[in-house]
C-alpha positions as a Markdown table, in Angstrom:
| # | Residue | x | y | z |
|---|---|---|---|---|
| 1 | Unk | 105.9 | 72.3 | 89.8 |
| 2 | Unk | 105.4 | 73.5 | 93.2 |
| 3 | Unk | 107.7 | 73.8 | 96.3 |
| 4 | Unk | 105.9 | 73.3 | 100.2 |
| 5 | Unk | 106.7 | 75.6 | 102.7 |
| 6 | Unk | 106.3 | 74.7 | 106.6 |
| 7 | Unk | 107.8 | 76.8 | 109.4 |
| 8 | Unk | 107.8 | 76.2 | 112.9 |
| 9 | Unk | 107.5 | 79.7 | 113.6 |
| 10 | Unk | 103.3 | 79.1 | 112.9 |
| 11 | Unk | 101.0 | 76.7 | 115.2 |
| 12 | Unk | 101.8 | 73.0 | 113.2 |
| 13 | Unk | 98.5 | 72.2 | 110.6 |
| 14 | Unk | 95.5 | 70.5 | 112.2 |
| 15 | Unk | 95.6 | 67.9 | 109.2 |
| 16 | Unk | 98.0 | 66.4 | 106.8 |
| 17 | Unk | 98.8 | 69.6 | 104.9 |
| 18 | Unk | 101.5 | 72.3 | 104.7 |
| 19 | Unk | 101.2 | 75.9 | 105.8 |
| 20 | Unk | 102.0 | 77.0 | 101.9 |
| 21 | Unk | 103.0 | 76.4 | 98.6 |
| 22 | Unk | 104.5 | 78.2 | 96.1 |
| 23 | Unk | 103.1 | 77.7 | 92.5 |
| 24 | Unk | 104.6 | 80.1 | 90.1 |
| 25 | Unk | 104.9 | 83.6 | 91.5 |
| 26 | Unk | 102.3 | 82.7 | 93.9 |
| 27 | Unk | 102.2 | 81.7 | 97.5 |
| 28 | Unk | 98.8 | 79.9 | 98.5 |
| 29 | Unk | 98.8 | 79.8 | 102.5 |
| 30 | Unk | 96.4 | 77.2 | 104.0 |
| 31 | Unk | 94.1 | 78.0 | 106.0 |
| 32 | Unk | 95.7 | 79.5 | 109.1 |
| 33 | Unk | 93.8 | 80.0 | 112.6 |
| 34 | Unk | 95.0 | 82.0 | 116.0 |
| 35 | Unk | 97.0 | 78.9 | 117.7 |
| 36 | Unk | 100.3 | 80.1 | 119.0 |
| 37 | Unk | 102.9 | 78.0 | 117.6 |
| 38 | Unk | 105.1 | 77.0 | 120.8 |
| 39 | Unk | 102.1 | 75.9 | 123.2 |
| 40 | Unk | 99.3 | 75.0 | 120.9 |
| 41 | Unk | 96.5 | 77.7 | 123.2 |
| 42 | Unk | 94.2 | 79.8 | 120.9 |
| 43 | Unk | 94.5 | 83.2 | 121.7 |
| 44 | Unk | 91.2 | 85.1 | 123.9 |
| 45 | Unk | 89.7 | 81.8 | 124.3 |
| 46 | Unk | 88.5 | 80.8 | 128.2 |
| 47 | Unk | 86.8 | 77.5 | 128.8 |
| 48 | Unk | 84.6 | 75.8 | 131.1 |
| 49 | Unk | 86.2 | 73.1 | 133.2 |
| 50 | Unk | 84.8 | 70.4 | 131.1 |
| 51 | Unk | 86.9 | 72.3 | 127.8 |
| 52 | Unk | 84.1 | 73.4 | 126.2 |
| 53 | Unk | 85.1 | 77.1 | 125.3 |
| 54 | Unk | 82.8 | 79.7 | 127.8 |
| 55 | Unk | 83.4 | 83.1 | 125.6 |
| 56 | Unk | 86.1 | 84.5 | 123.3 |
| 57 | Unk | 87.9 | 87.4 | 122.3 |
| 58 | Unk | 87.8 | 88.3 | 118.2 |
| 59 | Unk | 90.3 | 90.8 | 118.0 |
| 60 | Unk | 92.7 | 89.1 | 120.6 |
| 61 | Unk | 92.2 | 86.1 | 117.9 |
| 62 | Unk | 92.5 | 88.1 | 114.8 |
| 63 | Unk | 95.7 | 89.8 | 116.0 |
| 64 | Unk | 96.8 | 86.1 | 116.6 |
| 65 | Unk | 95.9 | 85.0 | 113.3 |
| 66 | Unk | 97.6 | 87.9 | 111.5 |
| 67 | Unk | 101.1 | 87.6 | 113.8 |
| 68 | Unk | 100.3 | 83.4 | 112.1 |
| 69 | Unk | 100.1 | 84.5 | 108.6 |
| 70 | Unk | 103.3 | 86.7 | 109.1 |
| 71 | Unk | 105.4 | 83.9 | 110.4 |
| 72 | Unk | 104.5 | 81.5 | 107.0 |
| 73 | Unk | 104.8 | 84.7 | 104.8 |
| 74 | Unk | 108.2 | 85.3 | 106.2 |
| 75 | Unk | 109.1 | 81.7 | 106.2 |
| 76 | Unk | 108.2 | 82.1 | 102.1 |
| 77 | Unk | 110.3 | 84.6 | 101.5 |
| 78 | Unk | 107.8 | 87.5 | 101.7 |
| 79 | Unk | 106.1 | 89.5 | 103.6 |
| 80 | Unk | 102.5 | 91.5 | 104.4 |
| 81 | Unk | 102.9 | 93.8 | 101.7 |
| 82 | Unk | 102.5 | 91.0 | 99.1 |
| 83 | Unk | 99.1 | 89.5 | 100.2 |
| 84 | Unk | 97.3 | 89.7 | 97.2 |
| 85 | Unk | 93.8 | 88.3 | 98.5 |
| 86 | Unk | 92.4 | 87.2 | 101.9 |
| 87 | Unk | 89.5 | 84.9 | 102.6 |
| 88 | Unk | 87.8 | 85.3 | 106.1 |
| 89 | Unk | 85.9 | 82.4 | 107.7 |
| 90 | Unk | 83.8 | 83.3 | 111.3 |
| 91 | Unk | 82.0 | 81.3 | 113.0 |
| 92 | Unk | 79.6 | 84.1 | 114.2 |
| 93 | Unk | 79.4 | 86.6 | 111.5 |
| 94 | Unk | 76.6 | 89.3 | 113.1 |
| 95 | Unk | 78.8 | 89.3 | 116.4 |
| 96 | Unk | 82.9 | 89.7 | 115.4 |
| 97 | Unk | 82.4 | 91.4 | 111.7 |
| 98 | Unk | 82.4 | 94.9 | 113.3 |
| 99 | Unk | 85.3 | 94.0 | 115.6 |
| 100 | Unk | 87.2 | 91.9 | 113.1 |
| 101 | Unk | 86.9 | 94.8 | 110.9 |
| 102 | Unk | 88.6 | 97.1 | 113.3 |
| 103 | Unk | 91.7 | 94.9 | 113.2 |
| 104 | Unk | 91.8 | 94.6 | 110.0 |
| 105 | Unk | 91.6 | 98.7 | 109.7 |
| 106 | Unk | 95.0 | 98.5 | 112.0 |
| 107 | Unk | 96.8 | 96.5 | 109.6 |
| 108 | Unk | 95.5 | 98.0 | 106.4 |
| 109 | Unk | 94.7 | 101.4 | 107.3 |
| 110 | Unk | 95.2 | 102.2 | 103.4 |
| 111 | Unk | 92.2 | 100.8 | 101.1 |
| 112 | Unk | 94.5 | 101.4 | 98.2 |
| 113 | Unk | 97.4 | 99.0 | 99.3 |
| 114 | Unk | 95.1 | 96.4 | 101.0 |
| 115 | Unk | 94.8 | 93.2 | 99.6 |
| 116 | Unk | 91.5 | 92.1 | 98.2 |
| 117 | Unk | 88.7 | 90.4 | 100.7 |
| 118 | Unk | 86.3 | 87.8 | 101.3 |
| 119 | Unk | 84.8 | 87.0 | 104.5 |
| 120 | Unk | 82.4 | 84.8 | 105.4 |
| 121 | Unk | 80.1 | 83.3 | 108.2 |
| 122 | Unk | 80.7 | 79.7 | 108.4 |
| 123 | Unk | 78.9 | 77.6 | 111.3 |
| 124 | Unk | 82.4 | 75.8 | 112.9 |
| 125 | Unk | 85.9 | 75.4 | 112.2 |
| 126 | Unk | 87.6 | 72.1 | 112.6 |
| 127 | Unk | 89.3 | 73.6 | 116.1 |
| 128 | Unk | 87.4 | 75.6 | 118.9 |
| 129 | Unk | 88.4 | 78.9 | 117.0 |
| 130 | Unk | 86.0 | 81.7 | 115.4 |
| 131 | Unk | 88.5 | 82.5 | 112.7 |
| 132 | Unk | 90.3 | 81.2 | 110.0 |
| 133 | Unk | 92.3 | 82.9 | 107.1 |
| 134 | Unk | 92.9 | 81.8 | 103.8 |
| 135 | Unk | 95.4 | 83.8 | 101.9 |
| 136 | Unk | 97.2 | 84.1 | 98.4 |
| 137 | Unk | 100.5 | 86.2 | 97.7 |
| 138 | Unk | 102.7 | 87.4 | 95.9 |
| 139 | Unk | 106.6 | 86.1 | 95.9 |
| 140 | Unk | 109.1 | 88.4 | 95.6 |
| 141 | Unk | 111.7 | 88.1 | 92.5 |
């Protein structure tokens, strides 16, 4: 049996989905991107006047992404010390690792504590974004 978890406190799902379930002990977030949740605006993007997006900032978007993943943990009834593992999808790989990293660094300065990682270079996500994070945590007893 599982339980869904939406908040309003994260940007709404681009599809039919929730923003978690809990299975179990675990909490499987969905994939979760740097929208901000009251006006719908991706963080660092700027865009042509035609919408197409003209440049972007990675670690204004990661930040984003991470205050996301917060807000659903939170929702769950847990919090960032209970990621377990963390799945990274950017759209441009050789530019934004390095930067991404940093970022990361800031929230998990400890190797020891940090939850384990993935990331990987994927060609587009379904929204003008260059990251996405899939996530899997612990819940709290």
């Amino acid at each position: 049996m599982s339980e869904v978890v939406r908040t309003d406190s994260a940007p709404a799902p681009v599809g039919s989905y929730p923003h978690a379930r809990r299975v179990g002990n675990l909490l499987f977030l969905s994939g979760i991107g740097p929208r901000d949740a009251a006006s719908n605006e991706i963080a660092g993007n700027e865009y042509f006047a035609d919408g197409r997006v003209r440049k972007y900032d990675i670690e204004a978007q990661a930040r984003a992404v991470f205050a996301n993943v917060r807000a659903v943990l939170e929702a769950s009834g847990t919090g960032w010390e209970d990621l377990i593992d963390v799945t990274v999808y950017l759209t441009d790989m050789a530019h934004d690792f390095k930067a991404y990293n940093r970022v990361w660094a800031e929230y998990f300065p400890d190797a020891a504590t940090a939850p384990c990682r993935t990331t990987l270079g994927i060609t587009a996500l379904p929204t003008p974004i260059a990251i996405e994070l899939k996530c899997v945590a612990a819940l709290r007893a």
